[in-house]
KOLSE-758524 format. One record per residue (C-alpha): x, y, z; residue in one letter. Coordinates in steps of 0.05 Angstrom, whole numbers, padded with zeros to 5 digits. Example, Ala and Ser with C-alpha at 12.3 -4.5 7.8 and 13.67 -1.06 7.14 Angstrom:
# KOLSE-758524
NODE       c1       c2       c3   lumro
NODE    00246   -00090    00156       A
NODE    00273   -00021    00143       S
# end
This chain:
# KOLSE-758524
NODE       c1       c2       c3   lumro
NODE   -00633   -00321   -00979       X
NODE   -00561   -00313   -00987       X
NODE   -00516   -00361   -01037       X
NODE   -00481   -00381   -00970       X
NODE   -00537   -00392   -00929       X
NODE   -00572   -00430   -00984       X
NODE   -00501   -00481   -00983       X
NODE   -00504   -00486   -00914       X
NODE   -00574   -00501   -00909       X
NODE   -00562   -00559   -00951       X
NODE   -00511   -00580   -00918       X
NODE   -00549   -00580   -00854       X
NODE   -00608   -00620   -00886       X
NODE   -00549   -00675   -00921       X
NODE   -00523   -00683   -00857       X
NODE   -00588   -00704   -00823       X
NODE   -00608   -00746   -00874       X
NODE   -00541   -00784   -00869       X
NODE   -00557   -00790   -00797       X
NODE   -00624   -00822   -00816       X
NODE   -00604   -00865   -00878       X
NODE   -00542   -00886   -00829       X
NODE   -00587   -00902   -00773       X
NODE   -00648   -00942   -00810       X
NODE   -00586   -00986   -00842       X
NODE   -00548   -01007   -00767       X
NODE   -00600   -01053   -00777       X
NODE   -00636   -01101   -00820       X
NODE   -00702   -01145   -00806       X
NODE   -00691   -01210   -00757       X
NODE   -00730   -01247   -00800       X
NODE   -00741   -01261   -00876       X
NODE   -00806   -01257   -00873       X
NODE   -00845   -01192   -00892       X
NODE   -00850   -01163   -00822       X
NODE   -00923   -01149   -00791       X
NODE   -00925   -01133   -00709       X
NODE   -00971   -01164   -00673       X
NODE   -00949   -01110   -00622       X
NODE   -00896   -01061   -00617       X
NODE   -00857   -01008   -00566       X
NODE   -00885   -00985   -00500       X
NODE   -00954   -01012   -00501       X
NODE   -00979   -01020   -00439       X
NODE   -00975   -01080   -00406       X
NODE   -00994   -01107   -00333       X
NODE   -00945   -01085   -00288       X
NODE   -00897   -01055   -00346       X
NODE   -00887   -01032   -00407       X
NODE   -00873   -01066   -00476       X
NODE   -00796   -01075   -00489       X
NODE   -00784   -01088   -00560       X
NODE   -00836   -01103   -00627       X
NODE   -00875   -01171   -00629       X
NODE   -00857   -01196   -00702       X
NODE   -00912   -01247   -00737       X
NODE   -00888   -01316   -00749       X
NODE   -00945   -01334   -00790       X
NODE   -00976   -01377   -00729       X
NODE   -00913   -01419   -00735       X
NODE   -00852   -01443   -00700       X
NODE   -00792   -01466   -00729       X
NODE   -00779   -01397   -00775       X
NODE   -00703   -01369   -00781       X
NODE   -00684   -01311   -00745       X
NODE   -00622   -01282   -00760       X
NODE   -00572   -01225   -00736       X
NODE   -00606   -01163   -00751       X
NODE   -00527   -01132   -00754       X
NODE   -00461   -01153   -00742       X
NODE   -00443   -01179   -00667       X
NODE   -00421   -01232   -00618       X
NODE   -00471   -01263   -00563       X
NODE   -00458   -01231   -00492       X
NODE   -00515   -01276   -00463       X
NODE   -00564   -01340   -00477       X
NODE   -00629   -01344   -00431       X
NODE   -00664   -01407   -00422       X
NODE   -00723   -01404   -00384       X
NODE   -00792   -01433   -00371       X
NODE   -00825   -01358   -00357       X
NODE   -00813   -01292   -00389       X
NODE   -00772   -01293   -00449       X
NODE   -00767   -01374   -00451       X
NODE   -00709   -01379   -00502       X
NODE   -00671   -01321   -00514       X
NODE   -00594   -01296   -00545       X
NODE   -00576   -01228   -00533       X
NODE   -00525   -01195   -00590       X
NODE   -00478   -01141   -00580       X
NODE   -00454   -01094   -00642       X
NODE   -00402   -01051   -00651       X
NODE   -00466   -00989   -00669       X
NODE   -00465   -00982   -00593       X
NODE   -00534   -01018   -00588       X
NODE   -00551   -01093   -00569       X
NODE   -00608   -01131   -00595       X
NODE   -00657   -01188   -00564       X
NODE   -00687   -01240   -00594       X
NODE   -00736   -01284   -00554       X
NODE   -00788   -01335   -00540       X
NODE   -00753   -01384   -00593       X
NODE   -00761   -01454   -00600       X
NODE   -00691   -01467   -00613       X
NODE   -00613   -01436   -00631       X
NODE   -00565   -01454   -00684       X
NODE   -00543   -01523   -00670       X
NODE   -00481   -01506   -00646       X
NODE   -00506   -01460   -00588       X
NODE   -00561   -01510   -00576       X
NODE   -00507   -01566   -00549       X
NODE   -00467   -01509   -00514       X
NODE   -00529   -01495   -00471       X
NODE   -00547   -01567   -00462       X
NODE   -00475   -01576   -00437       X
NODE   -00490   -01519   -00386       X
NODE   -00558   -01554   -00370       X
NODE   -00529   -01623   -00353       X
NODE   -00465   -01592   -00313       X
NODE   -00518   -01550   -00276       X
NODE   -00574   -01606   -00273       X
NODE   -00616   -01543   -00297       X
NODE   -00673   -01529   -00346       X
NODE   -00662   -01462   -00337       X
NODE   -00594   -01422   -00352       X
NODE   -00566   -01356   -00357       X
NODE   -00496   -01362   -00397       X
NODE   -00451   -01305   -00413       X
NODE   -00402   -01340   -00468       X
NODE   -00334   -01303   -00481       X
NODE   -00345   -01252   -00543       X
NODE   -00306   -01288   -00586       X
NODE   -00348   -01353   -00578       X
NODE   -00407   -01337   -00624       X
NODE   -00398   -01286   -00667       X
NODE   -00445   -01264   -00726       X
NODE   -00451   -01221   -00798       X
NODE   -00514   -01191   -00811       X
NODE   -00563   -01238   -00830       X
NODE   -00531   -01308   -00798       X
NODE   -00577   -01354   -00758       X
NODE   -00585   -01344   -00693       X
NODE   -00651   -01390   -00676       X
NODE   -00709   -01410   -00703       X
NODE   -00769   -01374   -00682       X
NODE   -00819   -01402   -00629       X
NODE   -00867   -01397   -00564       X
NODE   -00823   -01414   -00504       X
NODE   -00835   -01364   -00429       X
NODE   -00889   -01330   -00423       X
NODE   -00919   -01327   -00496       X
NODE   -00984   -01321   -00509       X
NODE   -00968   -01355   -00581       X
NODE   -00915   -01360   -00638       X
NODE   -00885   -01303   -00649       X
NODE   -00807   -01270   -00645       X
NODE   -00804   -01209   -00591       X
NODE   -00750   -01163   -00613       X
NODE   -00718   -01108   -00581       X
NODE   -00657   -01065   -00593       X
NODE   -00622   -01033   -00527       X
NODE   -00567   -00974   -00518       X
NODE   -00510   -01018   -00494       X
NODE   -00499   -00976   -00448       X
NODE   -00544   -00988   -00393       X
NODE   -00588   -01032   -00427       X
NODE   -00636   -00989   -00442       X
NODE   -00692   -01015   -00490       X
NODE   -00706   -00962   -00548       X
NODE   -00760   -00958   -00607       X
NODE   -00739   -01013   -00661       X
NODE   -00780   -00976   -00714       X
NODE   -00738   -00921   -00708       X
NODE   -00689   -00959   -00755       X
NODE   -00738   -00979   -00799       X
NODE   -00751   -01055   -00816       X
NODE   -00799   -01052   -00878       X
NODE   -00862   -01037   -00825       X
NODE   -00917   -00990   -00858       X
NODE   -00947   -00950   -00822       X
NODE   -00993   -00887   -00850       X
NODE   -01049   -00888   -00821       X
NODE   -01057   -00840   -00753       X
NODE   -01079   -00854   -00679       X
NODE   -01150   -00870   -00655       X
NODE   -01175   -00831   -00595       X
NODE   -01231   -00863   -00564       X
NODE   -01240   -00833   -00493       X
NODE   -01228   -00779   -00449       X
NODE   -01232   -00778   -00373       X
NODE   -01227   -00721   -00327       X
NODE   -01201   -00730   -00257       X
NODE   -01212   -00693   -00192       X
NODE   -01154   -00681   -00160       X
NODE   -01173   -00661   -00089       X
NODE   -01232   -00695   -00060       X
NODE   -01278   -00636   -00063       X
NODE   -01264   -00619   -00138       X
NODE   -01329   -00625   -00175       X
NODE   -01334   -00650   -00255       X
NODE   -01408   -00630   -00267       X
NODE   -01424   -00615   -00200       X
NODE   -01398   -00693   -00185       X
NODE   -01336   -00707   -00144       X
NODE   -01323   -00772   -00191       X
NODE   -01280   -00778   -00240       X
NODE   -01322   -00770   -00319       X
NODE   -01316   -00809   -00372       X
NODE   -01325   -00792   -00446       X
NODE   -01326   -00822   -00512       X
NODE   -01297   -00789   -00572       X
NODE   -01324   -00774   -00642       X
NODE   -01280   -00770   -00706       X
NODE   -01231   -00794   -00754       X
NODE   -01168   -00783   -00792       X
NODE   -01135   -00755   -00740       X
NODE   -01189   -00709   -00719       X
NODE   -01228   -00720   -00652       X
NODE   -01284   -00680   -00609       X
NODE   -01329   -00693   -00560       X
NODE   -01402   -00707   -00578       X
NODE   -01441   -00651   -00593       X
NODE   -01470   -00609   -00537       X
NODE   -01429   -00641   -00486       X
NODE   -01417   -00598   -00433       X
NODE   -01347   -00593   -00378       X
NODE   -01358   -00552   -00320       X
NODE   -01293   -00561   -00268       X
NODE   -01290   -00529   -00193       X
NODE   -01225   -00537   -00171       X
NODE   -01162   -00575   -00188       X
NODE   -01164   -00634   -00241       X
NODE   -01128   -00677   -00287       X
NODE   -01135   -00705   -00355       X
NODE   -01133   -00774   -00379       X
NODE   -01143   -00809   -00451       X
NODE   -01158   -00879   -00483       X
NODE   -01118   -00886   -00552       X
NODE   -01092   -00940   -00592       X
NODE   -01050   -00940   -00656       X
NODE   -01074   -00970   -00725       X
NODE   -01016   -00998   -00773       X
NODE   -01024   -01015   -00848       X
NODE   -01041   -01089   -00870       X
NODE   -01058   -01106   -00800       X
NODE   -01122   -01109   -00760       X
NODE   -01075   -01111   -00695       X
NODE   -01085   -01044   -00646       X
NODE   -01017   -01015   -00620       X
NODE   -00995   -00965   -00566       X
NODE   -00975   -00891   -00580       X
NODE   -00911   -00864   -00583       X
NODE   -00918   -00786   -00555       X
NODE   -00976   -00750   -00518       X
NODE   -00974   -00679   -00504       X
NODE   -01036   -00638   -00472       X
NODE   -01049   -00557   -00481       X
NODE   -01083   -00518   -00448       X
NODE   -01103   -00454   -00474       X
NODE   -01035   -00459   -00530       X
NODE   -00993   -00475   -00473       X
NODE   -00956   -00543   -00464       X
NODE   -00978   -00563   -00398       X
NODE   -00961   -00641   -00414       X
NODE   -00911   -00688   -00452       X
NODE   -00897   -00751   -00452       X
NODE   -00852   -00784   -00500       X
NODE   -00846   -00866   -00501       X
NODE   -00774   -00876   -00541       X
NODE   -00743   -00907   -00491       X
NODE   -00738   -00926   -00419       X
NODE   -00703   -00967   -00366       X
NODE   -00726   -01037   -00340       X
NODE   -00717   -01008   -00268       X
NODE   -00770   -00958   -00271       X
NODE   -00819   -01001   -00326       X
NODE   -00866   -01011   -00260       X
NODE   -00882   -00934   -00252       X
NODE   -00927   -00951   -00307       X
NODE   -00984   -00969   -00254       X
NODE   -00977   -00895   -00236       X
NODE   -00979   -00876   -00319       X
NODE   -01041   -00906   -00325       X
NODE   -01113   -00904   -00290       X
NODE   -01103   -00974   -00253       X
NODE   -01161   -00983   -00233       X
NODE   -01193   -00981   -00306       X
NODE   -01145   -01023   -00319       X
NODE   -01160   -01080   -00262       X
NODE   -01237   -01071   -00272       X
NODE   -01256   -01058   -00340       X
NODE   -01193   -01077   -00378       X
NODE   -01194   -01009   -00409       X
NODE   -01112   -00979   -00418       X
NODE   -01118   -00897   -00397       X
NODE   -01061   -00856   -00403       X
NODE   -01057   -00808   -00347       X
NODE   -01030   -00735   -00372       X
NODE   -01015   -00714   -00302       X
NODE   -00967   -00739   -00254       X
NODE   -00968   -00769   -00183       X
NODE   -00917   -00755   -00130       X
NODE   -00882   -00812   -00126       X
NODE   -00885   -00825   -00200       X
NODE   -00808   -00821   -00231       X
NODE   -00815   -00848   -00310       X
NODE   -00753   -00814   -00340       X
NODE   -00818   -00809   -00407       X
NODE   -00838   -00747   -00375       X
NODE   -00810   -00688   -00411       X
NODE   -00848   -00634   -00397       X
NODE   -00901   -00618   -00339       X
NODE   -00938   -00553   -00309       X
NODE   -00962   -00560   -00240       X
NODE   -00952   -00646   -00250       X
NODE   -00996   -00638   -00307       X
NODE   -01055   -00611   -00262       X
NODE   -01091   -00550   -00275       X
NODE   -01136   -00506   -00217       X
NODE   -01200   -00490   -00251       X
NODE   -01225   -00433   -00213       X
NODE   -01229   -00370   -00253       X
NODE   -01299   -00370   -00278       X
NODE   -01262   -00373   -00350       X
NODE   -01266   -00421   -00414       X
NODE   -01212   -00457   -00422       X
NODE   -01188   -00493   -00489       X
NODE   -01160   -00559   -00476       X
NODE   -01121   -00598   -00537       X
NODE   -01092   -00671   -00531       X
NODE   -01037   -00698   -00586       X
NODE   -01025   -00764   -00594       X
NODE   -00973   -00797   -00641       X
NODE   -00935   -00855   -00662       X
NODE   -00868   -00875   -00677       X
NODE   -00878   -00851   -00743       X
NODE   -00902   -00789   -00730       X
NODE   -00980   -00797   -00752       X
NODE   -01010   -00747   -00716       X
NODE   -01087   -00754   -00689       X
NODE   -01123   -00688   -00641       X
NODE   -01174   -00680   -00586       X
NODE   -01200   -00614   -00579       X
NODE   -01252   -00595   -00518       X
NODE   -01267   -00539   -00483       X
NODE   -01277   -00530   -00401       X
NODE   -01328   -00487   -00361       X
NODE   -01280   -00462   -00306       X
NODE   -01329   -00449   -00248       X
NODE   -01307   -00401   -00185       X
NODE   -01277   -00429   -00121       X
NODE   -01302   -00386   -00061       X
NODE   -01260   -00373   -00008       X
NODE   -01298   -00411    00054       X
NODE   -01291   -00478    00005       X
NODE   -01239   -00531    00034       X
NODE   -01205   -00570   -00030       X
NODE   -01154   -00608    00013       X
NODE   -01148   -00676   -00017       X
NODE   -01140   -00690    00064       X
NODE   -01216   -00674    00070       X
NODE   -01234   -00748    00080       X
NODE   -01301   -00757    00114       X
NODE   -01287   -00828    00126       X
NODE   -01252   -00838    00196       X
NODE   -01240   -00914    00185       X
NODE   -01182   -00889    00144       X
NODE   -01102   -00899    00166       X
NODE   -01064   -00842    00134       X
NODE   -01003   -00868    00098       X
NODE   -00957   -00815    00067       X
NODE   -00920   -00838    00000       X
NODE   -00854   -00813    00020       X
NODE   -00841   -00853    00090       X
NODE   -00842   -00931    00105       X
NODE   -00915   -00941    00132       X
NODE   -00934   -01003    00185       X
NODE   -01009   -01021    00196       X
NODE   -01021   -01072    00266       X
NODE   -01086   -01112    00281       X
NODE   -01122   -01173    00311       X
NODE   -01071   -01224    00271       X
NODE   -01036   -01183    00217       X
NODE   -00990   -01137    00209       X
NODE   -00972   -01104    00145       X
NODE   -00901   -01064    00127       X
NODE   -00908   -01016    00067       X
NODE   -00834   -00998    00057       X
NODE   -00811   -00933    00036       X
NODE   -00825   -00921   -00050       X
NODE   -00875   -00966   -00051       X
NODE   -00940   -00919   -00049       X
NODE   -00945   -00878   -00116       X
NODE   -00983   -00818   -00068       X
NODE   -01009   -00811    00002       X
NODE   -01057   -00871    00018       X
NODE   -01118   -00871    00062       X
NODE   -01110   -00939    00076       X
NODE   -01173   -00982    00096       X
NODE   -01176   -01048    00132       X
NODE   -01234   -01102    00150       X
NODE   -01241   -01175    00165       X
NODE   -01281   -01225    00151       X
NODE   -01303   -01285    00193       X
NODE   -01254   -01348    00191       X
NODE   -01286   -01406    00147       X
NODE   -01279   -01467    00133       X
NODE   -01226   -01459    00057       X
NODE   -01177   -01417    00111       X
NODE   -01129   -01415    00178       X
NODE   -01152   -01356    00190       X
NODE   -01200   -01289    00174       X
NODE   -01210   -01267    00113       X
NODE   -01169   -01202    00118       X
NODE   -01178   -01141    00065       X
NODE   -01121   -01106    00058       X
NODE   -01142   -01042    00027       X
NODE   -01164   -01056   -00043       X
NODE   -01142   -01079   -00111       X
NODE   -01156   -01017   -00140       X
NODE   -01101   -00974   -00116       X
NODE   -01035   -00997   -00139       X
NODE   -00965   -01006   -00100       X
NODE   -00888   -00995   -00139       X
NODE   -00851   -01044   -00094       X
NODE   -00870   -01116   -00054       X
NODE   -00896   -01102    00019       X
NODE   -00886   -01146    00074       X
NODE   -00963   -01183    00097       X
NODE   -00966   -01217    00157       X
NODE   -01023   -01267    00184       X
NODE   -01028   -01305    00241       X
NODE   -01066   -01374    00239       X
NODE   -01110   -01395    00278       X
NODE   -01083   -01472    00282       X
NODE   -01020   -01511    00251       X
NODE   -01048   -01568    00231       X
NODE   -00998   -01631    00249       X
NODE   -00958   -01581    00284       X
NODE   -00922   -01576    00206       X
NODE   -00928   -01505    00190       X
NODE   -00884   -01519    00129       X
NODE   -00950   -01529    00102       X
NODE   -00978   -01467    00110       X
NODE   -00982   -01413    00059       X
NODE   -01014   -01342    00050       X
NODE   -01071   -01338   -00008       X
NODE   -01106   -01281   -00036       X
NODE   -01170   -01282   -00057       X
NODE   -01191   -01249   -00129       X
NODE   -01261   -01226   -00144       X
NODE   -01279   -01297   -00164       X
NODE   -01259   -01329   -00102       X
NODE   -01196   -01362   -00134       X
NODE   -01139   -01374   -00094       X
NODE   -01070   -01339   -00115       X
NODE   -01018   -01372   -00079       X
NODE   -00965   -01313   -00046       X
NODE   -00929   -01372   -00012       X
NODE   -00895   -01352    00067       X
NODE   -00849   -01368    00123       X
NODE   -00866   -01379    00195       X
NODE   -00832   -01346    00245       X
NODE   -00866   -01321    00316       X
NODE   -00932   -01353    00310       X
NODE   -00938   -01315    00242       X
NODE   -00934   -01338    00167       X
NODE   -00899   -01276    00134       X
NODE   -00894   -01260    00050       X
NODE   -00879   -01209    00003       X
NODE   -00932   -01184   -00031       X
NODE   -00949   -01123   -00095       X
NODE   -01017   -01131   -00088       X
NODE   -01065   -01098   -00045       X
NODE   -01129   -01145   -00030       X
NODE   -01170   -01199    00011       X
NODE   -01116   -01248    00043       X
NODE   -01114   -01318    00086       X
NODE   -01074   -01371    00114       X
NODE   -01088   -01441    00074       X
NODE   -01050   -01511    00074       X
NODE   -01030   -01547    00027       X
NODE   -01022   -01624    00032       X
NODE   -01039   -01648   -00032       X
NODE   -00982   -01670   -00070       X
NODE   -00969   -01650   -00145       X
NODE   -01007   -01688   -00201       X
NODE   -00959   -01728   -00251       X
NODE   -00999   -01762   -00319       X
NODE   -00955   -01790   -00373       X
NODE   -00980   -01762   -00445       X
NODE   -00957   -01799   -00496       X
NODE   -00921   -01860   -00466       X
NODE   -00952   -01920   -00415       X
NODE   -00913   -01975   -00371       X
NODE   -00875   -02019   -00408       X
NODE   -00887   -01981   -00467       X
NODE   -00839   -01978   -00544       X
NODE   -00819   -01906   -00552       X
NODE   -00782   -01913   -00608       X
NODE   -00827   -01883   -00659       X
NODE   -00830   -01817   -00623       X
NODE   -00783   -01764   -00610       X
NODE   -00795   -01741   -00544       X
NODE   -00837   -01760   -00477       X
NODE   -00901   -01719   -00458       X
NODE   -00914   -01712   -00377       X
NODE   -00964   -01672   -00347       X
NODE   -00951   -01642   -00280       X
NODE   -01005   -01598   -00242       X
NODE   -01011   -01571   -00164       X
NODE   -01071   -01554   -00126       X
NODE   -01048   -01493   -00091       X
NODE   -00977   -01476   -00082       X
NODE   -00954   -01482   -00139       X
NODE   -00892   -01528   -00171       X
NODE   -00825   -01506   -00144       X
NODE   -00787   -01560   -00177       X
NODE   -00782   -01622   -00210       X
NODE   -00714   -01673   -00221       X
NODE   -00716   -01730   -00278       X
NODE   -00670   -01792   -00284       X
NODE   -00667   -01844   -00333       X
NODE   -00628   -01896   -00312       X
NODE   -00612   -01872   -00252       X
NODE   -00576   -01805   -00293       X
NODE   -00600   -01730   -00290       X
NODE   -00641   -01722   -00358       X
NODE   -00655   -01651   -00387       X
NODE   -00729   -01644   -00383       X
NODE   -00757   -01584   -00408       X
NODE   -00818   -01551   -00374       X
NODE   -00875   -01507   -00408       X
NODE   -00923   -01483   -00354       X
NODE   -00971   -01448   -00392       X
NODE   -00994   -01521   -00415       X
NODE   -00980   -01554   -00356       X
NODE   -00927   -01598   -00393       X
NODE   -00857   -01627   -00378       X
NODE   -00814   -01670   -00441       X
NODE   -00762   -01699   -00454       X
NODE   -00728   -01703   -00524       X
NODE   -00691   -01770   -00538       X
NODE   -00610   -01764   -00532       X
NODE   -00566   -01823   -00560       X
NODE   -00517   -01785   -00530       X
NODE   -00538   -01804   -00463       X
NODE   -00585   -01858   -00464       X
NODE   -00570   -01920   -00507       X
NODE   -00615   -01934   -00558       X
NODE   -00646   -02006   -00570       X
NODE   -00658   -02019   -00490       X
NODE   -00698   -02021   -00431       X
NODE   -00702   -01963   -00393       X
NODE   -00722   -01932   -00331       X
NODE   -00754   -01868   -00312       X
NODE   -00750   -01839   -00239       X
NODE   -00790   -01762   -00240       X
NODE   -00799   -01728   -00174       X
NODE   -00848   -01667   -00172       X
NODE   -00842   -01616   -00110       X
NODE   -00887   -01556   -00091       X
NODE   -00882   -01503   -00046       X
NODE   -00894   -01532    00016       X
NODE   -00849   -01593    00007       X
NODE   -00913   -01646   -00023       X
NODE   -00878   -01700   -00062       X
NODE   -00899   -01730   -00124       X
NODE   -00854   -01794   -00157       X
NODE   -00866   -01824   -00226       X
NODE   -00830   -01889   -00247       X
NODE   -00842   -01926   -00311       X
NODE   -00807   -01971   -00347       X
NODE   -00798   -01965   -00426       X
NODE   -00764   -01986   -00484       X
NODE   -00731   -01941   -00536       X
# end
């Protein structure tokens, strides 16, 4: 090597680690706490993918977070679902950062969105202050770290997002003090049939496999055998393992070979909230639903359009039918680059020419054809179901039944295909009743029916003798009524009763089918700000000398409301 080429190879290699050094400090940790995940970016979730890094708070609330760079607050989120409390940052870096599920802000944002609250007689807020009216260095407060919207515990979910388009990238990628050394488990492989006359070991189901090995290294068990005739695809179980944690994690990049050529690759950096739901074409869904077990598919259906997808042969399908051995290699990583293998090896058995593999070869005739790429419309006895245009992942060979009416429902038991087979966008389901009840059919309400004969309310209009919802489930569905009002208990407080020891008031407030759709709370005859937690089934309000004198008697008014308009009013007296 040349004197010049050796200086300008140096100056290549300074250059990208300037890039790197320059990148892992846009940003420090949003917490000053040693930071532990409890998960982190793209792990598969129902219905979408993982946004940002789940950050350990120790099992506690109340924790500082703070700026993880310089910014100004483009929006504050309060809600009783999803991200409960959240501020969103902007920074000069060209990325924006999230920090949710807290139990509180900095004082001074606290009253601004409390001033919102009363002004909109509204728990819930979305506020977009001017950029210049909070404004932060590295490392100020933002909030204190909590459980609020739809948390399964304390923790701080963090994400940082290009600006521009608000697209959610890989935290780790700038490096917050997270170790991470140790490489991927692979714990399964499953092979598809693509056509419905492929056979895997002379089977036309799909095989499943588990995986021997370690440290990276992965095989089949020994003297397992793969013999393929006709067209298939490749899927894999796989978690990631971190340092000091006991927590599993999702991979960052999968790429599948076959015979040394990339056939395969998928790369989860980033992606875009409006195509996060493709991910119930990603994975196998139905492993998913049934057995709770997260596949990634390495093949691709028609309809499926993650922008993760960077590389694919033939949608990631390969037509074994040369009689040949084929040698088949999966890679998994992380977003550290730990690396971990599955090598296998497939029998490729001979396709003769009088053999059909149409995946139209469906011996079933109770089957409705639905092609993926046109809006689809099913009619029978009392339903009628539109499947809009994008909402099928691939051609459907949609089924129907019915069951007889009884006595829970307004009408059959209809099964609308089943819950295995997953759909990208709401459908329209429509069911006539048998009977309105009272002539109110305000009352009325579509339900589907899980595996354990609960009831998940979908809600519904009536219009032309039919009650009509949106739905994103496939499934058993019925008309019900709901008359029961909501449920109201007091918690921690009783008529009459001296509040002035505690800080806020407990209620409890519950619904039998429908589901709450709102609630309104007046002391003294005044809109008062109570905050509402579902996930414990709890409404409270936090004492205000602000707004309610303190030292008197005082007089609570709460009115619950569900979804079909049942009524629920508390009133209690009490002193504070």
């Amino acid at each position: 090597m040349s004197k010049w080429l050796k200086i300008d190879f140096w100056l290549i290699m300074s250059f990208f680690t300037i890039i790197k050094v320059n990148s892992q400090e846009l940003f420090r940790a949003p917490v000053e706490i040693p930071v532990f995940l409890s998960a982190n970016f793209c792990e598969l979730r129902t219905d979408h993918f993982h946004s940002g890094i789940d950050i350990k708070t120790r099992g506690m609330t109340g924790l500082k977070v703070v700026a993880a760079a310089e910014g100004y607050a483009y929006q504050i989120v309060v809600s009783p679902t999803g991200f409960g409390k959240a501020i969103y940052l902007r920074h000069p870096s060209g990325y924006s950062t999230v920090y949710a599920h807290l139990d509180s802000f900095t004082p001074e944002i606290d009253e601004y969105v409390k001033k919102h609250q009363y002004q909109n007689k509204s728990y819930s807020v979305r506020l977009y202050p001017p950029k210049d009216r909070f404004t932060f260095k590295q490392g100020d407060l933002v909030g204190y770290s909590g459980n609020t919207g739809s948390s399964a515990g304390p923790h701080l979910h963090f994400e940082v997002r290009k600006t521009a388009g608000e697209k959610p990238v890989n935290p780790l990628i700038f490096n917050f003090g997270v170790e991470d050394n140790l490489k991927p488990l692979i714990e399964k492989l499953v092979i598809y049939p693509a056509s419905k006359s492929t056979l895997i070991n002379g089977s036309r189901k799909k095989l499943i496999l588990n995986t021997n090995g370690r440290n990276g290294i992965y095989k089949l068990p020994e003297n397992t055998v793969i013999r393929i005739k006709g067209t298939a695809g490749f899927g894999i179980s796989c978690r990631d393992l971190m340092d000091n944690t006991s927590n599993k994690f999702g991979v960052n990049y999968i790429e599948l070979t076959i015979d040394s050529i990339p056939w395969f690759t998928c790369e989860m950096s980033e992606f875009s909230f409006s195509e996060t739901r493709y991910i119930n074409a990603h994975i196998d869904y139905e492993a998913a639903i049934r057995n709770n077990i997260w596949i990634h598919k390495t093949f691709v259906l028609p309809n499926d359009k993650l922008s993760m997808y960077k590389n694919y042969m033939n949608n990631g399908l390969y037509d074994f039918n040369d009689g040949q051995i084929h040698k088949i290699k999966i890679t998994v990583k992380d977003g550290y680059g730990n690396s971990s293998e599955l090598n296998f090896t497939v029998n490729s058995e001979l396709v003769s020419e009088t053999e059909n593999f149409s995946v139209e070869d469906v011996s079933n005739n109770d089957y409705i054809v639905m092609p993926y790429g046109k809006s689809n419309t099913f009619k029978s006895e009392g339903i009628i179901v539109n499947i809009p245009k994008g909402a099928l992942y691939d051609t459907l060979y949609f089924k129907y039944s019915v069951e007889n009416r009884n006595n829970r429902f307004l009408s059959p038991v209809h099964q609308v295909h089943n819950i295995f087979i997953p759909v990208h966008t709401e459908f329209t389901l429509s069911i006539r009743p048998d009977s309105i009840p009272g002539n109110d059919p305000s009352k009325l309400l579509i339900v589907r029916i899980d595996e354990k004969k609960n009831l998940i309310p979908a809600g519904g209009t009536f219009s032309n003798g039919y009650i009509s919802a949106s739905v994103n489930q496939f499934g058993s569905y019925a008309v019900a009524i709901d008359t029961i009002p909501p449920v109201i208990i007091p918690v921690n407080f009783t008529q009459n009763a001296d509040l002035t020891p505690i800080k806020e008031m407990r209620i409890r407030i519950t619904d039998n089918l429908s589901g709450i759709k709102n609630y309104t709370g007046l002391i003294d005859g005044e809109w008062a700000l109570f905050e509402y937690d579902p996930k414990r089934e709890l409404i409270f309000y936090r004492f205000d000398e602000e707004r309610i004198s303190k030292g008197a008697k005082h007089t609570l008014n709460l009115t619950v409301t569900d979804n079909c308009r049942n009524s629920s009013v508390l009133e209690r007296e009490f002193f504070w």
